[in-house]
C-alpha positions as CSV (number, residue, x, y, z in Angstrom):
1,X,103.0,59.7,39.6
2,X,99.6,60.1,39.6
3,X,97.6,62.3,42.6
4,X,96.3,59.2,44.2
5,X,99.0,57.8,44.1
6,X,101.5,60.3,45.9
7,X,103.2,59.1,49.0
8,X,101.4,61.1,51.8
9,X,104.4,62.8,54.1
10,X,105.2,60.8,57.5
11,X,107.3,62.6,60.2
12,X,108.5,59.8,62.7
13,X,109.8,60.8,65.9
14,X,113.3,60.7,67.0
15,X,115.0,59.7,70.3
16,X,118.6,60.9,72.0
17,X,121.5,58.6,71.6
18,X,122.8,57.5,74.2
19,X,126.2,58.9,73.5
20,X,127.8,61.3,75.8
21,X,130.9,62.4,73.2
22,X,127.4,63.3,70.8
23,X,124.6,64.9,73.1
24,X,122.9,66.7,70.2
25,X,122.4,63.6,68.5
26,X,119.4,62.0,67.8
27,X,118.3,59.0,66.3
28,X,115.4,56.7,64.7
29,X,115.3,52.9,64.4
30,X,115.4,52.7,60.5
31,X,112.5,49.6,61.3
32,X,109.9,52.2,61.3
33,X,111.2,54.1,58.1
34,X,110.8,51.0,56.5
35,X,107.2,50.3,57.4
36,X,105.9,53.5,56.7
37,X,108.0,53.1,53.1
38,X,106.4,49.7,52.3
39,X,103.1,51.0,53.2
40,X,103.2,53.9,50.8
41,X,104.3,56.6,53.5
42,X,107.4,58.8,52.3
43,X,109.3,58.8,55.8
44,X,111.0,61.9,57.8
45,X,112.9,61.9,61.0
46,X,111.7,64.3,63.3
47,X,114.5,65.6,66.0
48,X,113.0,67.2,69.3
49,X,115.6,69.2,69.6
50,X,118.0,72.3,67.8
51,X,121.1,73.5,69.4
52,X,122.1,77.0,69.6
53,X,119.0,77.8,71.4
54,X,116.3,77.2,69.1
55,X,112.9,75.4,70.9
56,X,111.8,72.3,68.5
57,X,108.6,72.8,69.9
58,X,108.5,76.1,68.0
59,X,108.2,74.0,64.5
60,X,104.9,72.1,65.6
61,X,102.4,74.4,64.1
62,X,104.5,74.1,60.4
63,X,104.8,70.3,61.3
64,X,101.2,69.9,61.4
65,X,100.4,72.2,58.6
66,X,102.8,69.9,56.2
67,X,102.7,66.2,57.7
68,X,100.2,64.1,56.5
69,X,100.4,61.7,59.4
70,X,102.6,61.5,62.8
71,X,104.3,58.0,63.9
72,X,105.3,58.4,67.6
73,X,107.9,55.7,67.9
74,X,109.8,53.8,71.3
75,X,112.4,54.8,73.6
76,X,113.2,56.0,76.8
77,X,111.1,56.7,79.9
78,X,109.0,59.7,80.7
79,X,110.2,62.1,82.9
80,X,109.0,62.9,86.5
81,X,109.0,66.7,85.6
82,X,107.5,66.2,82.1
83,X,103.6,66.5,81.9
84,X,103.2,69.3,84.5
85,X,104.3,66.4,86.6
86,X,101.0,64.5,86.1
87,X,102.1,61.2,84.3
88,X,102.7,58.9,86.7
89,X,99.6,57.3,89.1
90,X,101.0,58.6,92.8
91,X,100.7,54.8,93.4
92,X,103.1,54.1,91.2
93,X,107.1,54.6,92.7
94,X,109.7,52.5,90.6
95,X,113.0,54.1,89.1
96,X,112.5,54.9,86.0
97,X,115.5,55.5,83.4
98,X,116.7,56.7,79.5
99,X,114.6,60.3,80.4
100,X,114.7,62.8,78.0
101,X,112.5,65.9,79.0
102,X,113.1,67.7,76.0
103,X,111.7,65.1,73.8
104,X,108.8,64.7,76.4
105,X,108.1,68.3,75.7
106,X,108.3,68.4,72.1
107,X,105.9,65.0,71.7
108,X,103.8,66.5,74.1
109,X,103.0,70.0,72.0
110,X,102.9,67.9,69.1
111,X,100.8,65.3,70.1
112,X,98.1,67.8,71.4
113,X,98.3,69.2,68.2
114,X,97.6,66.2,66.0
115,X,94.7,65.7,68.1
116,X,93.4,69.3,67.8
117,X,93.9,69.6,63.5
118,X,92.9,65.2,63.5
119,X,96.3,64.7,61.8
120,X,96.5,60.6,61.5
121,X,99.0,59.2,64.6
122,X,100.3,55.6,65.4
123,X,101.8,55.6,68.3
124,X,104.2,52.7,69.1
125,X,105.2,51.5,73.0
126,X,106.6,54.6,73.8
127,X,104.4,56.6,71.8
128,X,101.0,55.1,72.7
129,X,102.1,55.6,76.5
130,X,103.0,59.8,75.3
131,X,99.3,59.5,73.5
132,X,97.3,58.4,77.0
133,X,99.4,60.8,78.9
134,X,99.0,63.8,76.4
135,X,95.3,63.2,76.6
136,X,94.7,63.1,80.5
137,X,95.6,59.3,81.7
138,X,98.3,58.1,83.8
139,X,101.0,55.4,83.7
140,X,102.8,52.8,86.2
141,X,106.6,53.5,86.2
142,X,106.9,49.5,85.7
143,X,105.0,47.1,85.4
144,X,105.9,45.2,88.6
145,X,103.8,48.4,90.1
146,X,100.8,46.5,88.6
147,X,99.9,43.8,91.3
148,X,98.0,41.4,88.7
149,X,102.0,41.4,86.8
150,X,102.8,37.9,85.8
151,X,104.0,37.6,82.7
152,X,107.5,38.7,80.6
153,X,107.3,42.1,78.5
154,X,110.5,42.8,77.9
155,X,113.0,40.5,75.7
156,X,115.8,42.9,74.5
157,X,117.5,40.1,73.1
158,X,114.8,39.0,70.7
159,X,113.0,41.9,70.0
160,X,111.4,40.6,67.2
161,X,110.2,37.3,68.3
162,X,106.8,37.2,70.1
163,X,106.8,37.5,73.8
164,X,103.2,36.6,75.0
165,X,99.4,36.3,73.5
166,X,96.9,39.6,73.5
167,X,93.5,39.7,73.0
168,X,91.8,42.5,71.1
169,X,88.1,43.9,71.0
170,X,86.5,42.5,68.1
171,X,84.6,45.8,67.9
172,X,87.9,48.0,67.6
173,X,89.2,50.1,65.2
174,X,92.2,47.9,65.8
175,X,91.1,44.4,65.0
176,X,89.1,45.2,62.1
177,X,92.9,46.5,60.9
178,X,95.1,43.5,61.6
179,X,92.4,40.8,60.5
180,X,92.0,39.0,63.8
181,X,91.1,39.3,67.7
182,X,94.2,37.4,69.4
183,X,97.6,37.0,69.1
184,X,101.3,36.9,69.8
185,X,103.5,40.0,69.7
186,X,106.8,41.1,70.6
187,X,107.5,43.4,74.0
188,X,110.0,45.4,74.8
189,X,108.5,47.7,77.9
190,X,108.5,48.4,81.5
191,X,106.4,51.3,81.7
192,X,102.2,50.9,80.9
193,X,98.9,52.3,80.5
194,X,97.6,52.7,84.4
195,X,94.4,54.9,83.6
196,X,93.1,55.3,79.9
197,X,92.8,58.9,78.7
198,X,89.0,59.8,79.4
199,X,88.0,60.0,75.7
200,X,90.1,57.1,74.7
201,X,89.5,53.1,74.7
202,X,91.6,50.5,76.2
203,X,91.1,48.0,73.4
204,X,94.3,45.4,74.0
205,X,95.5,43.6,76.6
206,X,97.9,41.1,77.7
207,X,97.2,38.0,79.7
208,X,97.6,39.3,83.0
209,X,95.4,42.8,82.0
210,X,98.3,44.8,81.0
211,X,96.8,47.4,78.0
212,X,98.4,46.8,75.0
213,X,96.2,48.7,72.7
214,X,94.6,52.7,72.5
215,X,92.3,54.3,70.7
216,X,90.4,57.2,70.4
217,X,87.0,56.2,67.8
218,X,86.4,60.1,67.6
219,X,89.2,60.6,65.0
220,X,90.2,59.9,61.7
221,X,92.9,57.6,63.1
222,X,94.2,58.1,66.8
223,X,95.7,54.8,68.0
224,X,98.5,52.8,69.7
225,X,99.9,49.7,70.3
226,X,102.5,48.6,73.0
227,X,104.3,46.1,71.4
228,X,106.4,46.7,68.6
229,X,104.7,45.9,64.8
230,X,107.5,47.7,63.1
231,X,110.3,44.9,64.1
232,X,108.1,42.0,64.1
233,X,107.2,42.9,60.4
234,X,104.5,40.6,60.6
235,X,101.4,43.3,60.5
236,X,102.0,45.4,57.3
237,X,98.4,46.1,58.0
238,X,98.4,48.0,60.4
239,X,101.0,50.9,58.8
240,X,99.3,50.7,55.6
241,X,95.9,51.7,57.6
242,X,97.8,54.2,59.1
243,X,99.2,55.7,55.7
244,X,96.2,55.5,54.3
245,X,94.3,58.0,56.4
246,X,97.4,59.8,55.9
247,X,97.0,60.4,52.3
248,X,93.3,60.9,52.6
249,X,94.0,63.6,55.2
250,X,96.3,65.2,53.3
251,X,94.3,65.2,50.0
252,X,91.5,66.6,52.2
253,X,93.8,69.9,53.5
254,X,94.8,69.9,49.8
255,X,92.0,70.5,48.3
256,X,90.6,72.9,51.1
257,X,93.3,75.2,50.4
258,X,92.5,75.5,46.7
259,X,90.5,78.9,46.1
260,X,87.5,79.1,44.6
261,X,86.9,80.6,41.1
């Protein structure tokens, strides 16, 4: 295969299963293996967590160092604990559920250090909300916290059918990816963007204001999306952008690490 065309190296992020015979399992939606596989990406789970001991968050220097490009994917809530206890607005007081602070503190390390070496990172529902919390903004617990809430953005039982319209900043990174500047999309959150990290841009949003898009114009390629593209399968686009910078950033590190003669 020639150099150009080599599939740049994808670590997708893992979630616990929700199995209490199997605690030390975890688990990725084979949806987001797939889109990072038709866009070119070569695709590796990623668990946030090694029994016997061993911290996961002890591999994110290595992980870095060999990853081309880092796909934070769905799941469960952020815990109250996780984030030096900073990820939730104080005006925000739902229940939340599914938490996992070991996987909070793994993405956490390894999200910082994307940012710090400009490793390429889509970050999907879950992962866009770990992106604006990792880089200094806040979330609502639920939506419902948001008093301007009136639409549906969860539908479990069709989660890829699109739930409600969003409009997108024609001047984004983001539109200029997917082709257009409105839409319908698929949901399948409670929790949401409450304050945008300082350096990043709210770009999205639903009808009733709720961000559905992040990004940060500073890097290679830093942004997230709340809905889910990978289940939809309706914005190949947007993963082959995505594994795109991926190979380009990994050529670049390649060919920094060859010696001079």
């Amino acid at each position: 295969m020639p150099v150009a065309a080599t599939r740049p190296l994808i670590g997708i992020t893992s979630r616990p299963r929700e199995d209490p015979e199997n605690p030390n399992w975890t688990m990725t939606d084979d949806h987001y293996a797939a889109s990072v596989a038709d866009a070119g990406g070569l695709p590796v789970a990623l668990p946030f967590t090694i029994p016997f001991g061993f911290d996961a968050t002890d591999l994110v220097p290595d992980i870095v160092r060999r990853f081309d490009g880092i796909l934070f994917t769905g799941g469960g809530d952020i815990a109250d604990s996780s984030f030096s206890g900073h990820a939730y607005a104080p005006e925000s007081h739902s229940q939340i559920s599914l938490t996992c602070p070991a996987r909070d503190a793994f993405e956490w390390a390894l999200m910082r250090a994307c940012w710090d070496a400009d490793v390429p990172v889509l970050g999907i529902c879950r992962g866009m909300q770990v992106m604006n919390v990792t880089l200094g903004g806040t979330l609502v617990r639920d939506i419902k916290d948001y008093p301007t809430k009136t639409i549906l953005h969860a539908r479990s039982d069709s989660p890829d059918s699109p739930v409600h319209h969003v409009r997108i900043s024609e001047t984004s990174r983001l539109a200029k990816v997917l082709g257009f500047a409105s839409g319908e999309v698929n949901s399948l959150h409670h929790e949401a963007i409450y304050t945008q990290a300082p350096e990043g841009h709210i770009v999205a949003w639903a009808e009733d204001g709720t961000p559905e898009g992040l990004e940060f114009s500073e890097k290679t390629f830093f942004l997230g999306v709340q809905w889910h593209p990978e289940k939809l399968r309706t914005q190949p686009q947007l993963f082959e952008a995505f594994v795109d910078a991926a190979r380009e950033h990994g050529a670049a590190e390649r060919a920094a690490q060859v010696p001079s003669l």
